[in-house]
Structure formats: C-alpha cells, structure tokens
C-alpha positions in Angstrom: -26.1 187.4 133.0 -29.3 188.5 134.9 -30.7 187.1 138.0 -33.1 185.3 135.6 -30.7 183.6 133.5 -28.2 182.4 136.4 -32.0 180.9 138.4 -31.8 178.6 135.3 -28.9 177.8 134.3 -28.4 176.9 138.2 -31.8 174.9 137.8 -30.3 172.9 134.6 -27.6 172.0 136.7 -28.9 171.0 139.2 -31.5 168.6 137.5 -29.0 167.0 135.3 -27.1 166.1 138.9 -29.8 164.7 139.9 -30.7 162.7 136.4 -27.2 161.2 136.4 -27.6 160.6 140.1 -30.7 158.4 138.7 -29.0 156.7 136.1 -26.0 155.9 138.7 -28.6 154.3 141.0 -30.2 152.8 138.4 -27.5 151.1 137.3 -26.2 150.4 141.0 -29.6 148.6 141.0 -29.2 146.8 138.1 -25.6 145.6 139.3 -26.9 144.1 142.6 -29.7 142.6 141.1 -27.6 140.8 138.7 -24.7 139.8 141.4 -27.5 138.7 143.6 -29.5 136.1 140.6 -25.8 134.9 140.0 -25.8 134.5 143.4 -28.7 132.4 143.3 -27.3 130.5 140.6 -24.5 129.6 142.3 -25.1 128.8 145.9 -28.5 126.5 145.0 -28.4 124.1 148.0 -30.0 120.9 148.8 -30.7 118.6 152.0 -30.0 115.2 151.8 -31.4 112.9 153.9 -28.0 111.4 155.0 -26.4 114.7 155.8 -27.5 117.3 158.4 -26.1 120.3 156.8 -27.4 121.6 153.2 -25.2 120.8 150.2 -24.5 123.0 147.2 -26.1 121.0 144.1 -24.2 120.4 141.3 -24.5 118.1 138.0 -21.9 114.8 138.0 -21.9 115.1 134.5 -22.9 118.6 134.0 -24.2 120.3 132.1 -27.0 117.8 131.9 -28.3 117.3 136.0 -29.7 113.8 136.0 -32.9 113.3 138.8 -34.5 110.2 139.4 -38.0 109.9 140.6 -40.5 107.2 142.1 -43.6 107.0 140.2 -46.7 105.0 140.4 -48.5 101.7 141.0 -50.3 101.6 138.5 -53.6 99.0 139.2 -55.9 102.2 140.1 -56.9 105.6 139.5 -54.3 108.1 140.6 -55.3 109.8 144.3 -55.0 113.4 145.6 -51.2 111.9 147.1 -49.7 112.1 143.1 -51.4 115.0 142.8 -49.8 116.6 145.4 -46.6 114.9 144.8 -45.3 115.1 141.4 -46.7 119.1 141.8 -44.4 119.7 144.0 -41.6 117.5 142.2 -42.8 120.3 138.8 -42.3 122.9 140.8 -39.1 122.7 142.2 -37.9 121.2 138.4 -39.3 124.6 137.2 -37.6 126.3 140.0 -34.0 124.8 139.0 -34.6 125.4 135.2 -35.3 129.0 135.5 -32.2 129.5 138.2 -30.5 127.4 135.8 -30.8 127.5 132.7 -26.8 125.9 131.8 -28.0 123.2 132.7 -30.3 120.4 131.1 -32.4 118.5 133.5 -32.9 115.2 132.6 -35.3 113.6 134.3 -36.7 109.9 134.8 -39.9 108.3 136.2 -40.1 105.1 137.6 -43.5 103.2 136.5 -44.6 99.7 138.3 -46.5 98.5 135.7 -46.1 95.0 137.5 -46.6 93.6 141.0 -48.9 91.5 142.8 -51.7 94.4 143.3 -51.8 94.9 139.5 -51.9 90.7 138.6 -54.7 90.7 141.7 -56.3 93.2 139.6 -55.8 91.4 136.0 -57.4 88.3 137.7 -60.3 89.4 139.7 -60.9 90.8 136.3 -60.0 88.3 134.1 -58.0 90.8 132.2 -54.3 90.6 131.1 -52.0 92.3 133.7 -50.3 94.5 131.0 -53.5 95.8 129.9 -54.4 97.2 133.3 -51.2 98.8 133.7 -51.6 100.5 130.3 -54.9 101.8 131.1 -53.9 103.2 134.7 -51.3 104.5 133.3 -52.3 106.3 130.6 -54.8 108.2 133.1 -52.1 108.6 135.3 -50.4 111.0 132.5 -53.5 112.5 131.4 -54.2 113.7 135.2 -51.0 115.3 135.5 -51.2 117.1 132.1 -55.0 118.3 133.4 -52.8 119.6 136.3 -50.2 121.4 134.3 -46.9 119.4 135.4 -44.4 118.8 132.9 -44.4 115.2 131.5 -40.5 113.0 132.7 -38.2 112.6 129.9 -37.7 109.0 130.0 -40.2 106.5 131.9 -38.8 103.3 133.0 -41.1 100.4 133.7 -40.3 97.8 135.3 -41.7 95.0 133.3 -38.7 96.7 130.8 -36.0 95.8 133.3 -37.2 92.4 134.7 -33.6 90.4 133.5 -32.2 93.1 135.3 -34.3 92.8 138.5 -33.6 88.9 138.8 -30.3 89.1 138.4 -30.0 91.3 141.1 -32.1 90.0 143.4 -30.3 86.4 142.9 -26.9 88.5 143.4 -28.3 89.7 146.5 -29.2 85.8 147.7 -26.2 84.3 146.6 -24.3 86.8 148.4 -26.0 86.1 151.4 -27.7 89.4 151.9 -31.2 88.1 151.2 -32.9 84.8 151.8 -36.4 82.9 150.2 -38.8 82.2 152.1 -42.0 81.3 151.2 -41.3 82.2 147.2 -40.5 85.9 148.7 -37.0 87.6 148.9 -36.1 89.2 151.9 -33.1 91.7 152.5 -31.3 90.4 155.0 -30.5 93.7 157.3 -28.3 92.3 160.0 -26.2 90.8 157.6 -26.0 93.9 155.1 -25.1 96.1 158.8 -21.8 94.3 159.9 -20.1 95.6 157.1 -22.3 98.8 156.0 -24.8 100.9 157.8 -28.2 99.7 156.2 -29.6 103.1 157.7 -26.9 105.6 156.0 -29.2 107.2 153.7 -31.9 108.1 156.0 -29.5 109.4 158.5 -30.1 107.2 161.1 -27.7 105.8 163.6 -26.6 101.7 163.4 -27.9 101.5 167.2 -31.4 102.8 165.4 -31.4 100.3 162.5 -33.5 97.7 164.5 -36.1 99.9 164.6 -36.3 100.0 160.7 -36.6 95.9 160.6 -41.1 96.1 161.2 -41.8 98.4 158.0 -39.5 96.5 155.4 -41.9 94.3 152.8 -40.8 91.7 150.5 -39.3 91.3 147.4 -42.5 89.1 145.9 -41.9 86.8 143.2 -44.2 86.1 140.2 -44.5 82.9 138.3 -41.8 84.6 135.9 -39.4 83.9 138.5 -40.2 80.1 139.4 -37.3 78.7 137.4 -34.4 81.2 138.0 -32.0 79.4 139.9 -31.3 80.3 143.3 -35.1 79.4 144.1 -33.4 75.4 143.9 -30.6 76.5 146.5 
C-alpha cells in the first residue's frame, strides 16, 4: 500500500469516527431532550393559595383534569379585564394540554346571567332580565372567539341552578352560619371561624380574619326568593 492509499484509507477512518461520534451525540441529544419533556410532564406544579409551597398537579379522577372557572356578569359589554383574563386562563389550558396530552381537560365556566345589576338593567330598560343576559352573553363569546381563546366545555348559569342556590343558602341560615337582614343573606364569619378557619383558602391566619369582614357583600335575594321559608323564621 502506497503512501497515497494509507492517507485515505486513514482519512475514511477517521471520518466515519467522527460520523458515528455524530450519530452518538445525536442521539445522546435526543435522549435528554425526551427525559427532560417527561420531565416536564411529570413534575407540573401549581401554587395554591392556601399553601406556601408549590404542589405537583394531578387529576382526582384522571385522566380527565376537571377546572372550574369564574366567568361573567353579564348586564354589559365585556371590558379589557376578561380580555386579559380568560387569555391568560387559554394560555395556561393550552400550556397543560400540550405538556399533557393523557389527560382530558374538562373545563367549566360559571355565567351570572342573574343578579340585581342585570334586573336593574331589564328595568331601566323595560326589557325582560333573561333577554339581557342572552344578549351580553352572546357578545361576551363572540369577543373571546375574536381573541382566539378556546370556548369552556360546559357553561353553567346560574338561573340553571337557582333550586340549588336556595337550598343552600337556607342550609346556611338554618344552620346558623348566615342571617336575613333586610331581605339579604349574610355569611355569618364569626360563627363559621370557631369551628373552621373562614380564611383557609386564602392563606390567611384566623388572628387576620377580621380584616376580611369590610369587603364581604351580600347574598341578595330576588322576588323569586320571597316565599322560601326561612325568610318567615
């Protein structure tokens, strides 16, 4: 073998080292790139607002994740607030369907479609209340498609669940953790606090909870609830 022939054969060598030093890399690459989305997958975390460290979320019934959401008023046009709001609520949905996509993300909308800003609203108007929530509503749906966020899967209105809401609320008075005054409920804090801590879920301590008496608002009854019961007690 000439000096020629041994310059590349050495040559042929040495470039198919370094071609399966590639591929090894490569798929080194791939390896850790795959560990660390599984890692992702695995080790999503969450902050609650009644814990101070981050907690690893996980479905209660998985695979399907079940997420509840507050959703509007509606008596108006929607503001720049839902705008900003339910993006953000799209993007981190999107966020957990791409991270995970085992699981089915169910999620659920609250709608008031009745209170006392809406029936202002039917009467200064001399409209019917349900045809004002309609209305608002619909636009309210037809904004956030305009904005690209993915519709909920179930919407529940209120004015669906009203049976539901009375008897509650009279479990609540006759239990003596809410009182009437002035054809308005009231949650009776100091009474809810000797046994449970009324502030739990916002993290705050029971020598705080006095502080969160000022911004609590009433439970206000319609004429639909005039003849329920506990009103006579």
């Amino acid at each position: 073998m000439n000096i020629l022939q041994k310059s590349s054969t050495k040559f042929c060598e040495s470039n198919q080292t370094a071609v399966l030093r590639a591929a090894k890399m490569i798929r080194l690459r791939q390896s850790c790139q795959t560990i660390f989305v599984r890692k992702l997958t695995l080790d999503t975390k969450i902050v609650s607002t009644n814990r101070t460290k981050p907690k690893i979320l996980e479905p209660v019934h998985p695979p399907v994740l079940t997420w509840y959401s507050c959703g509007p008023t509606v008596y108006a046009p929607s503001h720049l607030g839902h705008g900003t709001t339910f993006i953000r609520q799209d993007t981190i949905r999107r966020i957990l369907s791409h991270y995970h996509p085992e699981w089915t993300i169910l999620l659920a909308l609250g709608m008031t479609d009745i209170d006392d800003k809406i029936i202002k609203v039917a009467t200064d108007s001399k409209t019917k209340w349900d045809t004002i929530a309609k209305k608002y509503e619909s636009q309210f749906f037809s904004q956030i498609d305009a904005l690209g966020v993915q519709r909920p899967d179930i919407v529940l209105r209120v004015s669906d669940h009203m049976d539901t809401m009375i008897a509650f609320i009279g479990s609540l008075v006759s239990n003596n953790l809410a009182y009437v005054v002035n054809n308005s409920v009231y949650f009776d804090v100091e009474k809810f606090s000797k046994t449970r801590s009324y502030g739990k879920l916002r993290n705050v301590k029971s020598t705080d909870e006095g502080k969160l008496l000022p911004i609590l608002s009433p439970v206000n009854l319609y004429p639909v609830f005039q003849n329920i019961s506990f009103l006579d007690s």
